[in-house]
N, C-alpha and C positions, 0 to 999 in steps of 0.2 A: 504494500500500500504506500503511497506518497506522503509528499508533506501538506498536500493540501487534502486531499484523503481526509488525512488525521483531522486534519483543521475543521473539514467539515462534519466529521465523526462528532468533535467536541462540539461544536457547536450548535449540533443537532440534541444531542445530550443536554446539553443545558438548557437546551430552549424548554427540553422536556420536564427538567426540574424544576426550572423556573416557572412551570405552567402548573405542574403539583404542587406546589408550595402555596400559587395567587388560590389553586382552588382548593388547600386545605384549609386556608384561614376561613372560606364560607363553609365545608360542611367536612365531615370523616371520610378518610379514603373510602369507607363502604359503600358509600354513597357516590362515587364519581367512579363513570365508567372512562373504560379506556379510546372510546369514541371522545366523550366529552376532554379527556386531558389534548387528545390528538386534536381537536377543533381549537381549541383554547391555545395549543402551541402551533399551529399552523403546520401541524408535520401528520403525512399521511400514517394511518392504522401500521399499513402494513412496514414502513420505516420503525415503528415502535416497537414491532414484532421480533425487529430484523436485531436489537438489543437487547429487549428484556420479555419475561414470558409471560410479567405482571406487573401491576401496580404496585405490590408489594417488593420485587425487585427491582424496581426503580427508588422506593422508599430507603430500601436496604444498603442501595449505592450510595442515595444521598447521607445516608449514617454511616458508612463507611468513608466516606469523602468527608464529611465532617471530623470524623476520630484521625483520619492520616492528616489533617491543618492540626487538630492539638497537638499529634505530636511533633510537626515540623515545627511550633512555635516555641516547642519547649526542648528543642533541640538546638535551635537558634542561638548562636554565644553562648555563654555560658549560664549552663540549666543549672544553678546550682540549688542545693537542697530549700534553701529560704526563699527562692524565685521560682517553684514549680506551681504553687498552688497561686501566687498570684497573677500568673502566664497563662492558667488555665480559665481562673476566672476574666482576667482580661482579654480573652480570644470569646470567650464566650460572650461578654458585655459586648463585644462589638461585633458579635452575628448574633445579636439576640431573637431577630425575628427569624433565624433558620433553626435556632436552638430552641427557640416556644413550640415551633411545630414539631421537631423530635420529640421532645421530653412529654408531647401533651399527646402526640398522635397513638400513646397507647396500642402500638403494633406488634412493633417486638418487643417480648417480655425480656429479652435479654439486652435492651440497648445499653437500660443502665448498670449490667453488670460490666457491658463492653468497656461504658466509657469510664466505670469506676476501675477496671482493673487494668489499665494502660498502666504500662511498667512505670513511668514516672511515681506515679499514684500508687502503686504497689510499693517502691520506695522508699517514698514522706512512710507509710502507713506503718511499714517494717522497721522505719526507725523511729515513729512517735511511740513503738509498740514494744520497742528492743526492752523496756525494763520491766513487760509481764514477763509472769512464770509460767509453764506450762503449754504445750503444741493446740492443743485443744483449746485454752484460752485465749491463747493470740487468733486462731480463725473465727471465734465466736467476736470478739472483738474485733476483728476486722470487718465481719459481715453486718455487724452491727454499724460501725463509726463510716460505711461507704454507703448504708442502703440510707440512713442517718444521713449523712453528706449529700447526698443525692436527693433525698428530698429537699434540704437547705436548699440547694443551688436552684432547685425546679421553682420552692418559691420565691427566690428575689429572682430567677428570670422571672416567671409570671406576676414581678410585679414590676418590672419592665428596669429592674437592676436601681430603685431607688437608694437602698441603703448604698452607701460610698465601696467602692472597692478595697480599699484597704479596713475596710471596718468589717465587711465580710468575710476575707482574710482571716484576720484577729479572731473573729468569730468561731470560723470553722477549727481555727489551731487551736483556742481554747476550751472545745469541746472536747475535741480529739486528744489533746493532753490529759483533762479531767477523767473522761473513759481510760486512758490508758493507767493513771494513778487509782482508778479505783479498782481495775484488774487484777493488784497486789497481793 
């Protein structure tokens, strides 16, 4: 395939996500067929066909296209351990309306384990955790302080990221510490 091939692959692609995105904001993917995404992006049925086998894989792309930008941003200079979660949260404030429609589209039940166990975030979590005792207490405490975490984040996205960035920050590390000192 060419470079212009590619070019026009991508931007076929996009136009598609860009058209699921304008028609998740009015109703559930269950309710939009793949005629109406295909009207809506100006791209024929069978083009759509010719990438994905459903609305659901098209969904799946755009949350995996989402999760490989966190972690390019937290790859960026230097990730260091005091800069991951507020890398994470600042990518996220500034794609808030592609992150509202992830977090709320209630598709995949595994989005938020996806996006909570990107090895960054396995990391911070490994080392907020490094001074429980016990194999069993550190996963229970983990699954707790990410599903925890992950609702945090769901609700100041869905409140359109008002609290301050660095105060949600603070927030999350001193929950995360607090769980971890009571794990003792």
């Amino acid at each position: 395939m060419n470079h212009k091939d590619n070019r026009r692959v991508k931007l076929t692609k996009q136009l598609l996500k860009d058209s699921l995105c304008e028609l998740l904001e009015q109703e559930s993917i269950h309710e939009i067929s793949v005629r109406t995404l295909c009207e809506n992006a100006d791209v024929n049925r069978s083009t759509f066909y010719k990438y994905y086998d459903s609305l659901y894989d098209l969904l799946k792309e755009m949350e995996d296209d989402f999760l490989e930008e966190i972690e390019k941003s937290l790859s960026a200079g230097n990730a260091e351990v005091t800069n991951r979660l507020p890398r994470i949260l600042c990518y996220i404030s500034s794609n808030v309306k592609m992150c509202k429609l992830l977090l709320n589209s209630n598709i995949d039940p595994d989005f938020p384990k996806r996006l909570l166990n990107l090895p960054a975030i396995m990391q911070n979590m490994n080392e907020i955790t490094s001074v429980a005792d016990g194999s069993y207490e550190i996963s229970y405490l983990h699954d707790f302080m990410l599903h925890g975490g992950y609702q945090m984040i769901k609700r100041w996205v869905n409140e359109d990221c008002k609290i301050p960035l660095e105060k949600m920050v603070l927030m999350l590390e001193n929950v995360f510490r607090k769980l971890a000192l009571i794990s003792l």
